[in-house]
C-alpha positions in Angstrom: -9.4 -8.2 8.4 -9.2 -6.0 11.4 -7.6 -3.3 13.5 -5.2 -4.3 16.4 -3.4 -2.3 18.9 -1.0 -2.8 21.9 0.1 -1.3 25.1 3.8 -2.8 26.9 4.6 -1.6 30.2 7.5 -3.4 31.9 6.7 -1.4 34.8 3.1 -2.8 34.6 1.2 0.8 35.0 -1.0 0.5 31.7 -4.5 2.1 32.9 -7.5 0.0 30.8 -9.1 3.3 29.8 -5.6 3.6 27.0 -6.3 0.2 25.8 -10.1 1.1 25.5 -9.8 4.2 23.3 -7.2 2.6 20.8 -9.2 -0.4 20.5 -12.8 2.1 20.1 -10.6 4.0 17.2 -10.2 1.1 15.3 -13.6 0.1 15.2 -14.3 1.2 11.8 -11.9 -1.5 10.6 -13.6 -4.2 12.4 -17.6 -3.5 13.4 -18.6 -7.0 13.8 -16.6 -7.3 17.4 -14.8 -5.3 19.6 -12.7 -6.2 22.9 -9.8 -5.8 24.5 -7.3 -7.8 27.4 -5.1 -6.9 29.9 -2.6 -8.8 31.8 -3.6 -9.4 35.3 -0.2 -7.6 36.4 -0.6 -4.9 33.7 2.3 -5.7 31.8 0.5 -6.2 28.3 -2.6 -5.0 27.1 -4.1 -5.9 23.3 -7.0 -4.5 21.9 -8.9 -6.4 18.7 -11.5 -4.5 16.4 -12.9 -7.8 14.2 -14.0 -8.4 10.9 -15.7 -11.4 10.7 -14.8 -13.5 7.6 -13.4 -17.1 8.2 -15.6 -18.7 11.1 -18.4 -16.0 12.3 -18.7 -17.6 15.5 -18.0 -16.0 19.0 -15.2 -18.8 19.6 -13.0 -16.5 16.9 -13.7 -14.0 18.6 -10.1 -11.8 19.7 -7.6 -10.5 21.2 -7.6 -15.0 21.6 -5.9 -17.5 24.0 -3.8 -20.2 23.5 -4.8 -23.9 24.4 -2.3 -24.2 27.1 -3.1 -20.5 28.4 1.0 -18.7 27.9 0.3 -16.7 25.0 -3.1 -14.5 24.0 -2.7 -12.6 20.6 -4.5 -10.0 18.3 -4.3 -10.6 14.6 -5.1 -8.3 11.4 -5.5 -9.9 7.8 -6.2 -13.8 6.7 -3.3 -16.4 6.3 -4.8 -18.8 3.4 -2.7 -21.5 3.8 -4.3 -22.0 7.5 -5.6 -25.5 6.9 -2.3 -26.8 5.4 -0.6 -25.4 8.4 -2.4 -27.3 11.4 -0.1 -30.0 11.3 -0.6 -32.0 14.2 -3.2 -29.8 15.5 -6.4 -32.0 14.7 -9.5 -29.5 14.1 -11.1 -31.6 17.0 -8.9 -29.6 19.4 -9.2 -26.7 18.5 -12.5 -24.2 19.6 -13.0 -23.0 16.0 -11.8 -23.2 12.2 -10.7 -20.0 12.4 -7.1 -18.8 10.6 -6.5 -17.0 13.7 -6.4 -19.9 16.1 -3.9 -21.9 14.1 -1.5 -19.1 13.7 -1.6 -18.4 17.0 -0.7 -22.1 18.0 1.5 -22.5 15.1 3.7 -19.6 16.9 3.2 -20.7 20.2 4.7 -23.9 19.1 7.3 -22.5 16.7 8.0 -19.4 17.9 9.2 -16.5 14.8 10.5 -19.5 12.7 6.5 -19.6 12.0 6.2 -17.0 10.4 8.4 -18.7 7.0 5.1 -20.9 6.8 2.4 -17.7 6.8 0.8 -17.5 3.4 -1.2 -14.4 3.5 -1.7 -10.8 4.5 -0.9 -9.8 8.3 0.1 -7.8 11.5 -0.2 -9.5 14.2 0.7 -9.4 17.9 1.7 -12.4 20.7 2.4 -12.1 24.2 3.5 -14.9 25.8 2.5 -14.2 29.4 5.0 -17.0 30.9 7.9 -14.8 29.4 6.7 -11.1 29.7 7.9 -10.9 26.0 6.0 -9.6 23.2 6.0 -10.8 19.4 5.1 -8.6 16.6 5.1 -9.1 12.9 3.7 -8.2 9.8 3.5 -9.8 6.4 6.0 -10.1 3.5 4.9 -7.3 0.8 3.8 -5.1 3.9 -0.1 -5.6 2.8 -1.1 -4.8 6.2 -0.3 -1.7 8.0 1.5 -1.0 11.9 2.7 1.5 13.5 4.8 1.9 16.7 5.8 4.3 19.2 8.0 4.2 22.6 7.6 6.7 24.7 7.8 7.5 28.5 8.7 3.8 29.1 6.2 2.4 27.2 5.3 0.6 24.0 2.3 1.3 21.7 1.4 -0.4 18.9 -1.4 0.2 16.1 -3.2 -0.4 12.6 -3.7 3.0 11.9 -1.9 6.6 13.5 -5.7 7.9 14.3 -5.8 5.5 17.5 -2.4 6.9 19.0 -3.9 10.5 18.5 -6.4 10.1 20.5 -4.2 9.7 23.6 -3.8 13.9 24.5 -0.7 12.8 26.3 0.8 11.2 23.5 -0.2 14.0 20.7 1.3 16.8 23.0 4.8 15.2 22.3 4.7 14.7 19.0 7.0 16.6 16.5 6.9 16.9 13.0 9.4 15.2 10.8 10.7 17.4 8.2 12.5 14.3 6.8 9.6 13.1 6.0 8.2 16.2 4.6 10.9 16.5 2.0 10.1 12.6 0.9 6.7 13.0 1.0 7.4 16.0 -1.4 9.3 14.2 -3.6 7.8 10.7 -4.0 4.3 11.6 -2.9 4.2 9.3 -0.1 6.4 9.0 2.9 8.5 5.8 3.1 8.7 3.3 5.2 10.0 3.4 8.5 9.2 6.8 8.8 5.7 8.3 9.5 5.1 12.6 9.3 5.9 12.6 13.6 9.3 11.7 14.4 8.5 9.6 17.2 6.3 6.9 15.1 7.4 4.7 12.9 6.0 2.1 10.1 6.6 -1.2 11.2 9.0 -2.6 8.5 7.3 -5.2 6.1 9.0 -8.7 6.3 10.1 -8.7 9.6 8.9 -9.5 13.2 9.9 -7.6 15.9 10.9 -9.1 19.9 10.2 -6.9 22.9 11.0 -7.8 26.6 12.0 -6.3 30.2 16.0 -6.2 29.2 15.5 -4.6 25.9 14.0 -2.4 23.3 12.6 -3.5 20.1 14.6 -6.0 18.6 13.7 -5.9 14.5 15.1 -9.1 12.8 13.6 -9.7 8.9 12.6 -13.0 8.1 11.9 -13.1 4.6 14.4 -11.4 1.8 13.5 -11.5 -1.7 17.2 -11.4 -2.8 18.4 -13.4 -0.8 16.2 -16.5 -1.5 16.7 -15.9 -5.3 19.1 -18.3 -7.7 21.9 -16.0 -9.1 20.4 -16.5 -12.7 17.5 -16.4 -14.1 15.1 -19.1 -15.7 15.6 -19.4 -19.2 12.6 -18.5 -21.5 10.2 -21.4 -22.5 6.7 -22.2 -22.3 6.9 -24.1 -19.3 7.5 -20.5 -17.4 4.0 -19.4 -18.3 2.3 -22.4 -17.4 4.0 -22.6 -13.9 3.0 -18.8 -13.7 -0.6 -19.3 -14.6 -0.8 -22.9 -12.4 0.5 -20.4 -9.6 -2.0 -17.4 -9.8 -4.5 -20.2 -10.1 -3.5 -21.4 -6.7 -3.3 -18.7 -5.2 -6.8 -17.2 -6.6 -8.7 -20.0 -5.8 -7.3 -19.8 -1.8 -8.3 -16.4 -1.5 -11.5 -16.6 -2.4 -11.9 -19.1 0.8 -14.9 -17.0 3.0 -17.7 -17.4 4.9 -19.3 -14.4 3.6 -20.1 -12.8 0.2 -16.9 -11.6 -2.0 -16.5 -9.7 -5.3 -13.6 -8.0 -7.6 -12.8 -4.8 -8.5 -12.8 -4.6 -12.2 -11.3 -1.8 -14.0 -10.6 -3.5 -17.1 -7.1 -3.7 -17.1 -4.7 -6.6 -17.5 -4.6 -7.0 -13.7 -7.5 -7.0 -12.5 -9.4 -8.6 -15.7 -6.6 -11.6 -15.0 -7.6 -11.6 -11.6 -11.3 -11.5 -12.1 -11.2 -13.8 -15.1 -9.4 -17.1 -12.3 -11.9 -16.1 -9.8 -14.9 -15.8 -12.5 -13.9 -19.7 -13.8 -13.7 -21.1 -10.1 -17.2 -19.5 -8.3 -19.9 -21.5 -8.0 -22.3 -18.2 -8.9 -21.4 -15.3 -11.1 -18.6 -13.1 -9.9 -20.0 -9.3 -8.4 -17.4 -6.7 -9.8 -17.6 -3.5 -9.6 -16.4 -0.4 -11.0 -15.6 3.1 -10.6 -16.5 5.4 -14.5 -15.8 8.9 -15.2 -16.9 11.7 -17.5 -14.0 12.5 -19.0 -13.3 9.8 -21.7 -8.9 10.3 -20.9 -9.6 8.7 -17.5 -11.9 6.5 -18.0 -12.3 2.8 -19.1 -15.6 1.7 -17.7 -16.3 0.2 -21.5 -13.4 -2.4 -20.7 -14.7 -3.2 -17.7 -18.4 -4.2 -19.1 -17.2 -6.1 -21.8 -14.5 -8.3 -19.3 -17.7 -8.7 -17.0 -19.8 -9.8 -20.2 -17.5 -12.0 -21.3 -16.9 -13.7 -17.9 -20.3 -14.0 -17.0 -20.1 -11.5 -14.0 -22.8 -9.3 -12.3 -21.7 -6.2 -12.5 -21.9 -2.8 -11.1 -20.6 0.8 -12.1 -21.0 4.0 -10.8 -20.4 6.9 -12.3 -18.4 9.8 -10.1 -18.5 13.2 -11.1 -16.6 16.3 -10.6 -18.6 17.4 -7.8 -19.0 14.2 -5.7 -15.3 13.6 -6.3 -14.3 16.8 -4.9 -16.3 16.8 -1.8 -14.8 13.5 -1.4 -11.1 14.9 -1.3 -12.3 16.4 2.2 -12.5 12.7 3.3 -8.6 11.5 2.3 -6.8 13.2 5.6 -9.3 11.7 8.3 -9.0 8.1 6.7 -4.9 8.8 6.3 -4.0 10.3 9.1 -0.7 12.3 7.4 -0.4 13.5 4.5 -1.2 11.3 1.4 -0.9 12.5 -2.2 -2.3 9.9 -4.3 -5.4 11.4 -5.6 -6.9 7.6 -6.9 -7.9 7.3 -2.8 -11.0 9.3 -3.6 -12.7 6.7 -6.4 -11.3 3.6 -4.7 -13.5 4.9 -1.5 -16.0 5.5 -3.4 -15.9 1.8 -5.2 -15.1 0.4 -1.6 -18.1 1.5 0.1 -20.3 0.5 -3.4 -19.1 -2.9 -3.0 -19.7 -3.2 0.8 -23.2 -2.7 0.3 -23.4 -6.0 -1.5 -20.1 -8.2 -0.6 -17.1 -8.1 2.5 -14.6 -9.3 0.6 -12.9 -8.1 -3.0 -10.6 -9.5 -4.9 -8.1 -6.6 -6.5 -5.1 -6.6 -9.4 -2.9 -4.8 -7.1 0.9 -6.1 -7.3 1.1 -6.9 -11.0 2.8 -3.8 -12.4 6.0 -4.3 -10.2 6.8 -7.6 -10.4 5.8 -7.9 -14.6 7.5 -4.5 -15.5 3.9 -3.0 -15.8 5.1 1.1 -16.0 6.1 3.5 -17.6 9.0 4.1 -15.9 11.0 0.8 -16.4 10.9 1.8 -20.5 12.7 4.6 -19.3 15.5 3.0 -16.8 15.8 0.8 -20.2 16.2 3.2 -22.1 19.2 4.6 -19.8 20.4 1.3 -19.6 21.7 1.4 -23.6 25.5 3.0 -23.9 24.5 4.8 -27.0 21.8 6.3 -24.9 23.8 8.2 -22.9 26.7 9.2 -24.8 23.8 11.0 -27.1 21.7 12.4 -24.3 23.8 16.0 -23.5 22.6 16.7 -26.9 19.5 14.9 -26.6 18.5 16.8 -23.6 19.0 20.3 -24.8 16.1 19.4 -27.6 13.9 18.0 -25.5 14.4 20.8 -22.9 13.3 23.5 -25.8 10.5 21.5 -27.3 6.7 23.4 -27.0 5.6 19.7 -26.2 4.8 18.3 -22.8 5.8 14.7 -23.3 9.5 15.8 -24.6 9.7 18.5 -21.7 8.9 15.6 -19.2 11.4 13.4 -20.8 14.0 15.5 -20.5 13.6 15.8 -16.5 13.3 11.8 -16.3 16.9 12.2 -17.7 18.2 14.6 -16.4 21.1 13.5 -13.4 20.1 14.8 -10.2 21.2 14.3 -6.5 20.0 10.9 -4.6 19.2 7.7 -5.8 18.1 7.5 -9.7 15.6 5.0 -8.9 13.5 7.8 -7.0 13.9 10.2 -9.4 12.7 8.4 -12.5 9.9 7.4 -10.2 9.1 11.0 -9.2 9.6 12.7 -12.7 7.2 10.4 -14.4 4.9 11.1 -11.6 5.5 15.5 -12.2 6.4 15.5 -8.7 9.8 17.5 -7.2 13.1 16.5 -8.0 15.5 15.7 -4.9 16.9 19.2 -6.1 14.0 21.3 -5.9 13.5 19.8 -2.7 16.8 20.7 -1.2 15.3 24.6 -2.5 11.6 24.1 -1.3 12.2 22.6 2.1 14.0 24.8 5.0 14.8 22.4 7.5 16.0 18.6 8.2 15.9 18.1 4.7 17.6 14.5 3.9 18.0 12.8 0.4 16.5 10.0 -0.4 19.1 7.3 -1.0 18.3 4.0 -2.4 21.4 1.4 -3.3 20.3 -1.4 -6.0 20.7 -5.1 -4.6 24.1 -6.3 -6.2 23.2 -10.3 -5.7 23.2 -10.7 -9.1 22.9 -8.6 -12.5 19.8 -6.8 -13.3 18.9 -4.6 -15.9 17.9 -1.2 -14.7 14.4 -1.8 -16.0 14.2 -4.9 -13.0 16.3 -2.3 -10.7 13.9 -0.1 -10.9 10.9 -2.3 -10.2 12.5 -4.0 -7.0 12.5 0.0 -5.9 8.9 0.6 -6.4 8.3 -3.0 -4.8 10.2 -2.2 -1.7 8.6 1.2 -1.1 5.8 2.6 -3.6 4.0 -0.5 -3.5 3.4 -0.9 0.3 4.2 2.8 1.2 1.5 4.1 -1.3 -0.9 1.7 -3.1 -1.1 -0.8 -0.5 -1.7 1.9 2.0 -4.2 3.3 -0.3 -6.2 0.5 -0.8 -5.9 -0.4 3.5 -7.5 2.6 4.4 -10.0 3.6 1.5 -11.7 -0.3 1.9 -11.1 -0.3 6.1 -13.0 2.6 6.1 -16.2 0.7 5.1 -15.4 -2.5 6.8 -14.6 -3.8 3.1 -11.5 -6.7 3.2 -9.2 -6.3 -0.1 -7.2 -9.1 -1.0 -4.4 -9.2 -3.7 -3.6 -12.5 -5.4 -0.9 -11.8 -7.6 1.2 -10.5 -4.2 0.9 -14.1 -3.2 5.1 -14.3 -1.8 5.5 -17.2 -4.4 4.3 -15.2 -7.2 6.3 -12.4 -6.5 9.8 -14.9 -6.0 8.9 -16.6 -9.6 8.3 -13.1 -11.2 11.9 -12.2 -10.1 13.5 -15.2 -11.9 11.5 -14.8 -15.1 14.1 -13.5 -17.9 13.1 -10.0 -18.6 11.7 -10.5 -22.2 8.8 -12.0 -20.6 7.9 -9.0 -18.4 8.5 -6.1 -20.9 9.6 -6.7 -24.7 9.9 -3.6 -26.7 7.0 -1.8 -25.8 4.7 -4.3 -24.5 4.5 -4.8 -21.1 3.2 -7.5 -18.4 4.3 -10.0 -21.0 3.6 -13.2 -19.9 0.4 -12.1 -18.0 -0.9 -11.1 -21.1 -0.6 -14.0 -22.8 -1.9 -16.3 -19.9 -4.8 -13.7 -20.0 -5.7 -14.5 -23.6 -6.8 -18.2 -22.4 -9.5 -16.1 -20.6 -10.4 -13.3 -23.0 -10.7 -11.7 -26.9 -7.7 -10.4 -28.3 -9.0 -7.4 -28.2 -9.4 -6.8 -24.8 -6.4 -8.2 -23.4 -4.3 -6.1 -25.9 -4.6 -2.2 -24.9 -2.7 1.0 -24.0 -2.5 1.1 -20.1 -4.2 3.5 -18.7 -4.1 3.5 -14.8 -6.5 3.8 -12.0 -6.5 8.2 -11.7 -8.9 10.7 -11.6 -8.6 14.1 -13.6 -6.8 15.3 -10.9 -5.4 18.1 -13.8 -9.0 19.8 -14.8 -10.4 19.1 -11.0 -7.7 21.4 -9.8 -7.7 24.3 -12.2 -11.7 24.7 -11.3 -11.1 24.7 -7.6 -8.2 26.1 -7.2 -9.2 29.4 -6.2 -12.7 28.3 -4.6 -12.1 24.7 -2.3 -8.0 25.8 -1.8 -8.5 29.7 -1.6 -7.5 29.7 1.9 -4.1 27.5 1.4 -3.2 29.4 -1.4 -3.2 33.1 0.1 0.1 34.6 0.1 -0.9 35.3 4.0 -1.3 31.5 4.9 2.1 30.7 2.9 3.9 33.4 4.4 3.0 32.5 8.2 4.1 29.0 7.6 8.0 27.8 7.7 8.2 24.3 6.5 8.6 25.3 3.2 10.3 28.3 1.5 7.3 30.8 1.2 8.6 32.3 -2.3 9.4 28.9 -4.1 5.6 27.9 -3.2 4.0 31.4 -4.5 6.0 30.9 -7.4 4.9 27.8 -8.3 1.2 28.7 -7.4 1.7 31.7 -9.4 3.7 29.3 -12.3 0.6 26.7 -12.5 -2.6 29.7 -12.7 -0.9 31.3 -15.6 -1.4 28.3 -17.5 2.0 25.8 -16.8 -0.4 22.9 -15.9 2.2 20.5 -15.9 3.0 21.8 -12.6 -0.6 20.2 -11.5 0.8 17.5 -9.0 3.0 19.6 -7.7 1.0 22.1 -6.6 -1.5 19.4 -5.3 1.0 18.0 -2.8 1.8 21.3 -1.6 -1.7 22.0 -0.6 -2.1 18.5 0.7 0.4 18.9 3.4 -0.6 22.5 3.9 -4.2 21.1 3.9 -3.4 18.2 6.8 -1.5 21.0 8.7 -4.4 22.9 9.0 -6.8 20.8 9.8 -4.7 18.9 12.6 -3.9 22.1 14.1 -0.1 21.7 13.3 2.1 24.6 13.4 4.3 24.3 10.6 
């Protein structure tokens, strides 16, 4: 695990001090090694910030040559399948046992058709100095971030936007992209390929990327989830969840490969306990987990988590974050995201990053299970609108649930309530109580674009699956993935996910829906393969979700920590947004509609990064 970054002049003017100060940026996610290279007719330049984890000697070192001297290449994340993929590279010819080293020979040899073979989590970059062509690519479920920017002739690449800033020439050209504003409005994150400066953009997930003297970019994918899938489903049988459970075993046991200490995260829930149980039954010492607990009994679960660690054995740590501590640590989510990031669960998840890096430098985590084992909330509702009868009643339906004094009915009216854009996003944003494309078109002034989303048509899905594949194309790496990056990165703390293992994810698609979500129970099947590992008891409870009390945090501080972003001054002055529709719903949310609370909490996030990064908006 570590931080990259790039520079590609064709015209061969790239001064060293660039390359330095992106690589020096970075060092946070790598502070075991820094360095950088530059092409001797300063064509290419690669910077590497390491994390050492496979092979701690200096011969892993990066950015790394090739045997044969044509290509060098920097490389972020940890391909587990590395030792499989050496084919007729004997270890005896190679300088290390690093994962690096084979990659990079692997695509020396093979060129992008390599990159099929990758098991793991990666961005990486190859120049192959015999060409004047660079390679970039990044890994299937987009577990590891990059960034890119052309500008002035040139090409920059990055891990994380903070390295690009620090260029003044570069910052002074950046414009804000109101497209982006309205998404991030709407979905509480801002989607891939776009970043909050028009110029940058997210390197797409599942693709690698060819640039050259005669051309731009060239983006080509090279994996496609629907397009590798049968046009049926399995059928249901027993044999699913044992090929299921053989599968998470695998790929379990090859992520815990590491030459230095590793954990889990444990919050007690189906993912991570399933996660923690495999990796609990394979260690040759008790597992260290750790975990995040809160005062306020509606958030938290710490209870599940000690009894899972019990059970299994583990050693286990919790820490207890309060109102206070987690508010001053609010302050921290801009510097370590760069743009504007809404999901509130960043603050424990750095705190449990940097608890855990005081003991381990790995962690295993349950991220990736909810998506591809119909895991929220929200898929029981694109059921539900999946049913005729459903929607020949809801006109009438709707009016009730519109009147009712109760929260839950008031929110379920909104879920179905037709709007503009893709239906996907808005069932995803309504069960989050964020804006509605609608309100959007009213809140934002300027370069305001719908969201638009088209199911894949390759076969039928129910809108319970359609829904999923949405939040696995874009709230999955565009938000939690992202969260998790940064919040462990920060603390030099490597995260790996298990159950985003590519195979995993293909087999989960071709499991008939009844073992994913039946009535409502969801995560099926991993529930049952979970019950070889734990009590009843534990395996069998309402979800609750990695959150803080965002709700109650708010209320107390709104008018003490956000006084400043909430003055009708401050709102007036800025023209992003429509001045009245924000008062309003400042106004709407003090008076007591606390519904409203993650509304009003994006607002003052953007408003928030604004300020402190000296934006005019």
């Amino acid at each position: 695990m570590c931080g990259i970054a790039g520079i590609y002049d064709p015209k061969g003017n790239i001064p060293e001090e660039e390359i330095k100060t992106l690589t020096h940026t970075l060092k946070h996610r790598g502070p075991d090694f820094q360095d950088h290279w530059l092409s001797e007719n300063h064509v290419m330049a690669l910077g590497h910030d390491r994390l050492s984890i496979i092979d701690l000697s200096e011969e892993a070192n990066q950015p790394m040559q090739s045997r044969s001297g044509r290509s060098v290449m920097v490389y972020n994340g940890e391909v587990y399948n590395f030792k499989e993929l050496r084919g007729g590279i004997s270890f005896e010819d190679l300088r290390s046992s690093s994962d690096t080293e084979i990659v990079l020979e692997l695509l020396e040899k093979k060129g992008p058709q390599a990159l099929e073979e990758l098991n793991g989590m990666f961005t990486l970059a190859l120049f192959r100095k015999d060409k004047n062509e660079l390679l970039l690519a990044r890994d299937r479920a987009g577990i590891k971030p990059l960034y890119y920017l052309e500008k002035g002739g040139r090409f920059y690449f990055f891990s994380e936007l903070k390295a690009i800033l620090k260029l003044p020439q570069i910052t002074s050209q950046l414009t804000l992209n109101q497209e982006a504003i309205g998404h991030f409005l709407h979905l509480g994150y801002i989607p891939e390929p776009l970043t909050i400066y028009k110029e940058i953009k997210k390197f797409p997930k599942a693709h690698y990327g060819i640039i050259g003297f005669d051309r731009k970019l060239q983006l080509k994918p090279y994996w496609k989830l629907d397009s590798i899938l049968q046009k049926d489903q399995f059928k249901s049988g027993d044999h699913l969840k044992e090929q299921l459970h053989s599968l998470i075993i695998d790929s379990v046991k090859m992520q815990m490969v590491s030459d230095v200490p590793l954990g889990s995260f444990l919050s007690g829930g189906t993912d991570s306990s399933l996660v923690t149980s495999v990796a609990s039954k394979y260690s040759e010492n008790p597992l260290k987990t750790f975990n995040i607990a809160f005062k306020e009994k509606k958030h938290d679960e710490s209870k599940y988590a000690r009894r899972v660690a019990d059970v299994l054995g583990c050693e286990h740590t919790e820490y207890q974050l309060d109102q206070s501590e987690g508010f001053e640590l609010i302050k921290e989510i801009l510097p370590t995201y760069d743009q504007p990031f809404g999901d509130s669960s960043a603050i424990p998840l750095m705190l449990i990053s940097r608890l855990a890096r005081e003991e381990v430098k790995v962690v295993l985590t349950g991220d990736g299970g909810d998506e591809p084992f119909l895991g929220y909330g929200s898929y029981s509702w694109a059921k539900r609108m999946d049913q005729p009868v459903f929607n020949t009643l809801f006109p009438f339906a709707n009016v009730l649930l519109s009147i009712s004094g109760k929260e839950r009915f008031k929110k379920a009216s909104r879920i179905l309530k037709r709007t503009k854009g893709s239906i996907r996003s808005h069932i995803f944003s309504q069960e989050q109580y964020l804006f509605s494309q609608n309100e959007v078109v009213n809140l934002v002034k300027e370069g305001f674009k719908e969201f638009h989303y088209s199911d894949p048509q390759n076969r039928k899905r129910s809108n319970a699956e359609k829904q999923a594949l949405f939040d696995l194309n874009y709230y999955l790496p565009d938000d939690l993935l992202e969260k998790v990056d940064r919040a462990s990165m920060k603390y030099g703390l490597e995260c790996r996910v298990p159950l985003l293992d590519h195979r995993i994810i293909e087999f989960a698609q071709m499991l008939p829906e009844e073992m994913k979500l039946l009535g409502g129970n969801r995560k099926v099947v991993l529930k049952e393969i979970l019950e070889e590992y734990l009590p009843y008891e534990l395996v069998h409870r309402p979800k609750w979700g990695f959150s803080i009390p965002l709700e109650s945090w708010l209320k107390e501080n709104l008018d003490t920590g956000f006084k400043d972003l909430c003055s009708e001054d401050f709102i007036r002055n800025q023209s992003a947004l429509d001045a009245e529709s924000v008062l309003h719903l400042i106004r709407s949310y003090s008076e007591g509609k606390t519904e409203l609370y993650n509304k009003v909490w994006h607002i003052l996030v953007f408003f928030w990064w604004a300020r402190d990064n000296q934006i005019k908006i």
